[in-house]
Backbone as CSV, one residue per row, in Angstrom:
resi,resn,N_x,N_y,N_z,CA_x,CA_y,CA_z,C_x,C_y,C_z
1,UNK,-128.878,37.720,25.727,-129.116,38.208,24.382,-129.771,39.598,24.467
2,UNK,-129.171,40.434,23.697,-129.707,41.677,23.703,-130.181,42.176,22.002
3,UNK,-130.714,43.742,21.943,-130.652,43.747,20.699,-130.781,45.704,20.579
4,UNK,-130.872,46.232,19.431,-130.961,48.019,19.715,-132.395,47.879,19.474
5,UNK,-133.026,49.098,19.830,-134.478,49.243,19.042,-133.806,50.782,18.649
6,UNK,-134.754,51.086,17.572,-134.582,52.273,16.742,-136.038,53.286,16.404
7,UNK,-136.142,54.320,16.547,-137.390,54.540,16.045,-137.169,55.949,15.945
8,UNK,-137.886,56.732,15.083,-138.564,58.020,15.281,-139.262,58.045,15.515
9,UNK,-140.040,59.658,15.870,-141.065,60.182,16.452,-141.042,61.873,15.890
10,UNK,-141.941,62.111,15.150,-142.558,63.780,14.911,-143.502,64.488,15.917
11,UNK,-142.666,65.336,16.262,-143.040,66.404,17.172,-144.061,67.289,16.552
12,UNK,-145.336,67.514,16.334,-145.713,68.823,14.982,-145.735,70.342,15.678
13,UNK,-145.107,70.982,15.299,-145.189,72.088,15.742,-144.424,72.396,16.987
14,UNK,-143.652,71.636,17.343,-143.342,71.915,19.081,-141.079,71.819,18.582
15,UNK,-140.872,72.806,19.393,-138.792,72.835,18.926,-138.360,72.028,19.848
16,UNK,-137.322,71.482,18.911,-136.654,70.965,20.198,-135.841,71.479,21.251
17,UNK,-135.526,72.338,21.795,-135.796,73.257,23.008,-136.370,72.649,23.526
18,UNK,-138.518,72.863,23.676,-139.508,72.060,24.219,-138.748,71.027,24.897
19,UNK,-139.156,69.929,23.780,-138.896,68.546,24.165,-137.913,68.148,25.420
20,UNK,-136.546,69.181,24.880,-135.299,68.810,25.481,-135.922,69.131,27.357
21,UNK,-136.398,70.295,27.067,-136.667,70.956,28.668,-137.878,69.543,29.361
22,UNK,-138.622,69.324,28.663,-139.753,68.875,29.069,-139.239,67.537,29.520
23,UNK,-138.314,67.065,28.629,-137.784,65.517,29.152,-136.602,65.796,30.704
24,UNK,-136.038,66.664,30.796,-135.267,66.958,31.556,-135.576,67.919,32.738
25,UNK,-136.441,68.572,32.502,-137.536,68.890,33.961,-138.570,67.680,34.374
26,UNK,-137.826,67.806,36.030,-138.959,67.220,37.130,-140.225,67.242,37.195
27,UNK,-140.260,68.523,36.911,-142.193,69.049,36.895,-142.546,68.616,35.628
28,UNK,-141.993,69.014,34.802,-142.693,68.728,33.383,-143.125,66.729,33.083
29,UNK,-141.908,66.774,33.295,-141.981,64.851,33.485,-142.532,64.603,34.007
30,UNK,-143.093,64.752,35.544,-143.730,64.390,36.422,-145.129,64.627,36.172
31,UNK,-145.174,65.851,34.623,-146.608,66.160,34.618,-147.565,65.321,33.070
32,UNK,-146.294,65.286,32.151,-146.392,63.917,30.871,-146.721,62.982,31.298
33,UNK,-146.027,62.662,32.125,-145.835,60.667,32.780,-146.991,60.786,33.523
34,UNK,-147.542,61.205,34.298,-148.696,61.304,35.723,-147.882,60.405,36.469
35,UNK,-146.821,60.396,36.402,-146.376,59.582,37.860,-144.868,60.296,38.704
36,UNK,-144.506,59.616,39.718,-143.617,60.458,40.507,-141.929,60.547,39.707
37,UNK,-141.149,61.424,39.295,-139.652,60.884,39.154,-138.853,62.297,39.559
38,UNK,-137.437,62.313,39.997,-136.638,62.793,40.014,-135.830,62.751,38.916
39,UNK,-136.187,63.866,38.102,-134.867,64.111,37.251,-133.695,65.268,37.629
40,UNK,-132.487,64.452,37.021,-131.180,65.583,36.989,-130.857,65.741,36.006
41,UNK,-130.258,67.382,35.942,-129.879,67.684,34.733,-128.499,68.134,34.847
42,UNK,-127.942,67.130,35.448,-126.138,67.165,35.648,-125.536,65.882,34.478
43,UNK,-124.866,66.042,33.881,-124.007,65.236,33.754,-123.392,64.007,34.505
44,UNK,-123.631,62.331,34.716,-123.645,62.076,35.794,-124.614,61.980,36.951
45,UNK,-125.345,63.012,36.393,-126.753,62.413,37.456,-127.296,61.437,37.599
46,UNK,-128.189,61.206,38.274,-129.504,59.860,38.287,-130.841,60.562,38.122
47,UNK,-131.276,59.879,37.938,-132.736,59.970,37.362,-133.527,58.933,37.999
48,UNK,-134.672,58.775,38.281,-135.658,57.997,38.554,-136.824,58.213,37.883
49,UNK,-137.578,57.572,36.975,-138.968,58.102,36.597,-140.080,56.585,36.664
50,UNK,-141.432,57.108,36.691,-142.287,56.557,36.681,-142.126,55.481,38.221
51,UNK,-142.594,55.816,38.948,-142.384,55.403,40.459,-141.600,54.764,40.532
52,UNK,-140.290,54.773,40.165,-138.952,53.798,40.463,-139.128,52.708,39.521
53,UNK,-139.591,52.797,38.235,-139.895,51.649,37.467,-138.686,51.716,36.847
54,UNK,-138.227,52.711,36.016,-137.018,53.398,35.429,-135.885,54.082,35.937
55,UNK,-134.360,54.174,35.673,-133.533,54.691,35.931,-132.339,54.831,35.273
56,UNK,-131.788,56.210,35.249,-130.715,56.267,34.408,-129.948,57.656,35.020
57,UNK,-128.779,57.724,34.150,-127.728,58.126,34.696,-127.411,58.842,33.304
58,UNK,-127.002,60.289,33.353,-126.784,60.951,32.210,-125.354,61.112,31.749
59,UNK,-125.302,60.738,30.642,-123.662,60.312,30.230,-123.491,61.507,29.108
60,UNK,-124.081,62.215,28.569,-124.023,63.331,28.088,-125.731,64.242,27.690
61,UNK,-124.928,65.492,27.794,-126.566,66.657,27.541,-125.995,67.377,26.590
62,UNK,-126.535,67.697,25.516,-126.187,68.871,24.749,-127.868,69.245,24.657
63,UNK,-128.305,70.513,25.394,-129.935,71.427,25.335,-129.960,71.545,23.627
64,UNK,-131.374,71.038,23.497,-131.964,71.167,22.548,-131.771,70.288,21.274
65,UNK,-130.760,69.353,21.642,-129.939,68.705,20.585,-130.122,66.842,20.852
66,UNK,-129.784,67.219,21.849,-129.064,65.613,22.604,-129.242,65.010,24.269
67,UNK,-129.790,63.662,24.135,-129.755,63.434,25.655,-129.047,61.484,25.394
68,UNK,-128.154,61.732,26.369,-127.676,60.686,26.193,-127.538,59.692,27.592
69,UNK,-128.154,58.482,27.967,-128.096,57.977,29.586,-127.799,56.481,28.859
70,UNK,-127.121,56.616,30.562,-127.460,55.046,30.809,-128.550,54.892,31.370
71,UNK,-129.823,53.208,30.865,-130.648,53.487,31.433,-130.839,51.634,32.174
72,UNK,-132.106,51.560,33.301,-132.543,50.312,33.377,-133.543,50.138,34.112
73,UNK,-134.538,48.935,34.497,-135.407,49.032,34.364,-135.761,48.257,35.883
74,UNK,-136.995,48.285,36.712,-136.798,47.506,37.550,-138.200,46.382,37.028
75,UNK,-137.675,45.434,36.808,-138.864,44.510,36.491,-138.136,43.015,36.634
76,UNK,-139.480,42.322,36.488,-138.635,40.768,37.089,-137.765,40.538,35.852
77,UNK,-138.062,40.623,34.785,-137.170,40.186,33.226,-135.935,41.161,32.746
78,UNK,-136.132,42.096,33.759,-134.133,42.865,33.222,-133.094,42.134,34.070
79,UNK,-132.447,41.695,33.760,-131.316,41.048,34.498,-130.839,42.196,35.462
80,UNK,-130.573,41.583,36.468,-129.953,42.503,37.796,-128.407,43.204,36.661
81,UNK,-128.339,44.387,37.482,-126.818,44.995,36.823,-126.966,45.138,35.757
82,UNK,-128.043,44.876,35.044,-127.712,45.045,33.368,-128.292,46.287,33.111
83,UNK,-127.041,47.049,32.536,-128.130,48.876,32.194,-127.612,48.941,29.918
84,UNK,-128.737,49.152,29.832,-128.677,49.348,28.301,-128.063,50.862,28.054
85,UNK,-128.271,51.617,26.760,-127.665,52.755,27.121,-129.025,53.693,25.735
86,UNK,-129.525,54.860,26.125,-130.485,55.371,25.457,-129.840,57.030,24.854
87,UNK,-130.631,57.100,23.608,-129.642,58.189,22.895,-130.884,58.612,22.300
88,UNK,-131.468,60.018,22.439,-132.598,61.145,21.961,-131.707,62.114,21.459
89,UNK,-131.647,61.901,19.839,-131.347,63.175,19.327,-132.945,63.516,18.311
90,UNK,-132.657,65.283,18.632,-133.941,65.845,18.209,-133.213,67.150,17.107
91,UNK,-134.126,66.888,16.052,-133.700,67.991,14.833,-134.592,68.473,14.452
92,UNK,-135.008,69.925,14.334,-135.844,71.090,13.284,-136.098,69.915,12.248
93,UNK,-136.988,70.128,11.707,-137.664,69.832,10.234,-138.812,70.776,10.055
94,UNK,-138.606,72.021,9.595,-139.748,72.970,9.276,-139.892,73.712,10.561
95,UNK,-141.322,73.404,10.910,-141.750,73.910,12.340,-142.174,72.635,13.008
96,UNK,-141.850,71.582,12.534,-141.715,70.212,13.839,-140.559,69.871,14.199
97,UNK,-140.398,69.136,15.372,-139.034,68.513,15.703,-139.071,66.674,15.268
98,UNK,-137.956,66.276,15.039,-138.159,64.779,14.538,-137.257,64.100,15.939
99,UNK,-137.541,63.808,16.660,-136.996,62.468,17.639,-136.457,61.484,17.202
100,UNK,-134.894,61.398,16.891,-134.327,59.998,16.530,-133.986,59.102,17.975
101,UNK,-134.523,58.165,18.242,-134.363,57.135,19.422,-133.602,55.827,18.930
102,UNK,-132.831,55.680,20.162,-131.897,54.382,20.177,-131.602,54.141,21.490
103,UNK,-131.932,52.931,21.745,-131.882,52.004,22.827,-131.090,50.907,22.584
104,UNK,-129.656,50.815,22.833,-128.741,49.862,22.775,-128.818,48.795,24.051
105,UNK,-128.492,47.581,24.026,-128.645,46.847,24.927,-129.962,46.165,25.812
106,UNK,-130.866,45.865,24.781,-132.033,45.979,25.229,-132.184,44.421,25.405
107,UNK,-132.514,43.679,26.711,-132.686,42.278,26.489,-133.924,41.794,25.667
108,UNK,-133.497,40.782,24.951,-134.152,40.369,23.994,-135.948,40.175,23.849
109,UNK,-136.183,39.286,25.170,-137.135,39.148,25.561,-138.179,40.081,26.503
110,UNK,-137.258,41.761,26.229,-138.622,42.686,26.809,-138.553,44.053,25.794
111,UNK,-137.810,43.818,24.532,-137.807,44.568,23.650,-138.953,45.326,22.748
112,UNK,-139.974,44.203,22.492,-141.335,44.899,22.107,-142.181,45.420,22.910
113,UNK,-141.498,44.988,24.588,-142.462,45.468,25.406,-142.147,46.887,25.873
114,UNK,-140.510,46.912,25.366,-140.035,48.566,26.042,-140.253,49.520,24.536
115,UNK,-140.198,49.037,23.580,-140.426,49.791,22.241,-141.612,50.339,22.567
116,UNK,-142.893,49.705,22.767,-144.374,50.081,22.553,-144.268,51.033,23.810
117,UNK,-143.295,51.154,24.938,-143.909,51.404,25.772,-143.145,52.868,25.664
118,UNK,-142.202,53.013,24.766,-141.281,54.203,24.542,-142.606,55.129,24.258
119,UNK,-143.366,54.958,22.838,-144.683,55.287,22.260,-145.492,55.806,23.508
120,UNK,-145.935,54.701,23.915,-147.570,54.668,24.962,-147.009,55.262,25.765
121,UNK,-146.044,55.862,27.088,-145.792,56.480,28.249,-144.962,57.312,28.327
122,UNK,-143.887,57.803,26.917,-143.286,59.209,26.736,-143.620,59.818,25.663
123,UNK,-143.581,59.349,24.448,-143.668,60.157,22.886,-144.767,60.681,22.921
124,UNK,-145.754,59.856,22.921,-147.374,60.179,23.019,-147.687,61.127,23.414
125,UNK,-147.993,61.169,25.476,-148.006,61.760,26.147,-147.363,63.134,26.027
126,UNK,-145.753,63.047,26.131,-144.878,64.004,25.746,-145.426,65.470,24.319
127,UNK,-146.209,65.083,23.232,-146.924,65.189,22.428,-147.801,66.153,22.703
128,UNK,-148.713,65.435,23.625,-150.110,66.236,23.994,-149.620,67.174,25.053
129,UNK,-149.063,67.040,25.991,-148.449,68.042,26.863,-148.024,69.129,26.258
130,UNK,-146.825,68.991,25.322,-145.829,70.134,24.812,-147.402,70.915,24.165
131,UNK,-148.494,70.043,23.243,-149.289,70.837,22.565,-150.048,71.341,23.004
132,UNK,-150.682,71.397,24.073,-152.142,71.771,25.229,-150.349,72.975,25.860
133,UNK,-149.259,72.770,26.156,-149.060,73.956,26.735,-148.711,74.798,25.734
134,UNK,-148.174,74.544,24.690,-147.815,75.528,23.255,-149.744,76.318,23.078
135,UNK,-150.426,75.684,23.421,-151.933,76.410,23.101,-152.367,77.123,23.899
136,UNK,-151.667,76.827,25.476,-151.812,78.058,26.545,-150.803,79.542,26.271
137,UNK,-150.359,79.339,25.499,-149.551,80.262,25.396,-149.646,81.108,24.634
């Protein structure tokens, strides 16, 4: 049993440009998350983030617009082979960006745990980063 989760997220003040770079750079990710990952920004790539907890595979990029993967998870409750599929589109609203998120294929029973955790270990984070470096600047 699976199910989608859906959510937004307001960026204040930060374009989506930012976001797009920040989710798709190594360094930058590596510096949101505080933990180790390899990102690619190929089409087809792999990805690894948060010490091999996460992984995905990029099934389309449009910069500044769109990130589209397959993704999955390594934990005892994702079924082996099973990859859900994750879709970040980001749009201007004024001078914030709005984050539309969708996570298709999400097993049933770790859905509130990957929703909250979308929040607590990228949006959040992602947030204070883009804003502490938009203030160095």
């Amino acid at each position: 049993m699976t199910e989608t989760i859906q959510h937004q997220y307001r960026f204040e003040g930060i374009s989506p440009a930012l976001i797009f770079e920040a989710y798709m750079d190594t360094k930058s990710h590596k510096a949101f998350t505080q933990s180790s990952c390899t990102i690619s920004r190929e089409v087809n790539g792999r990805s690894s983030m948060y010490d091999g907890y996460c992984h995905a595979i990029n099934l389309s990029l449009n910069p500044g617009k769109r990130i589209e993967q397959q993704w999955w998870a390594h934990e005892d409750a994702w079924p082996e082979g099973h990859r859900s599929r994750i879709i970040l589109e980001l749009a201007e609203s004024g001078p914030d960006t709005v984050l539309t998120f969708t996570q298709e294929e999400v097993p049933v029973m770790l859905s509130e745990q990957i929703e909250k955790g979308w929040f607590t270990y990228y949006w959040n984070p992602l947030a204070i980063f883009l804003q502490s470096e938009t203030d160095e600047s």
